[in-house]
N, C-alpha and C positions, 0 to 999 in steps of 0.2 A: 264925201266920197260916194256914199250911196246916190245921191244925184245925180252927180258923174256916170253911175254903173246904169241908173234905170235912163238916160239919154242915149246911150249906146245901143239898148236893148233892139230900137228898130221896132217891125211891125210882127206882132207875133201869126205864129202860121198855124193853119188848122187845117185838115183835111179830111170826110167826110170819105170813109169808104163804103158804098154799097155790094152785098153780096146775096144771091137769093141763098134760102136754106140750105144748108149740107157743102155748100161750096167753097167755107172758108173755116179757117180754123184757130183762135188765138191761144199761143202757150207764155207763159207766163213762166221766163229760164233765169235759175240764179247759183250762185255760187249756194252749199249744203255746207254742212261739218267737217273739219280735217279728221282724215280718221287716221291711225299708227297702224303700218302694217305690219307683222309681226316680227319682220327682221326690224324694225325700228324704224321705218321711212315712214311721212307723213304723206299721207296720198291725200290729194282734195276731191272733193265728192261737189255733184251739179245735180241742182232737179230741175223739176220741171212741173 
């Protein structure tokens, strides 16, 4: 089966961004901790 999956995969892709200084900026976003709001709802929290 894994045969099978890595024949599929095709040609992998890469692409090279150039930026001079200060003109770009990378964030790194993800889901955080569920937190309980005090009525008892679960709110989900994101960072960054």
């Amino acid at each position: 089966m894994l045969l099978n999956l890595k024949s599929e995969r095709g040609v992998r892709a890469t692409t090279i961004l150039e930026f001079a200084p200060a003109d770009a900026v990378q964030v790194d976003f993800g889901a955080g901790p569920v937190l309980t709001h005090e009525s008892g709802i679960p709110l989900k929290t994101w960072t960054s």
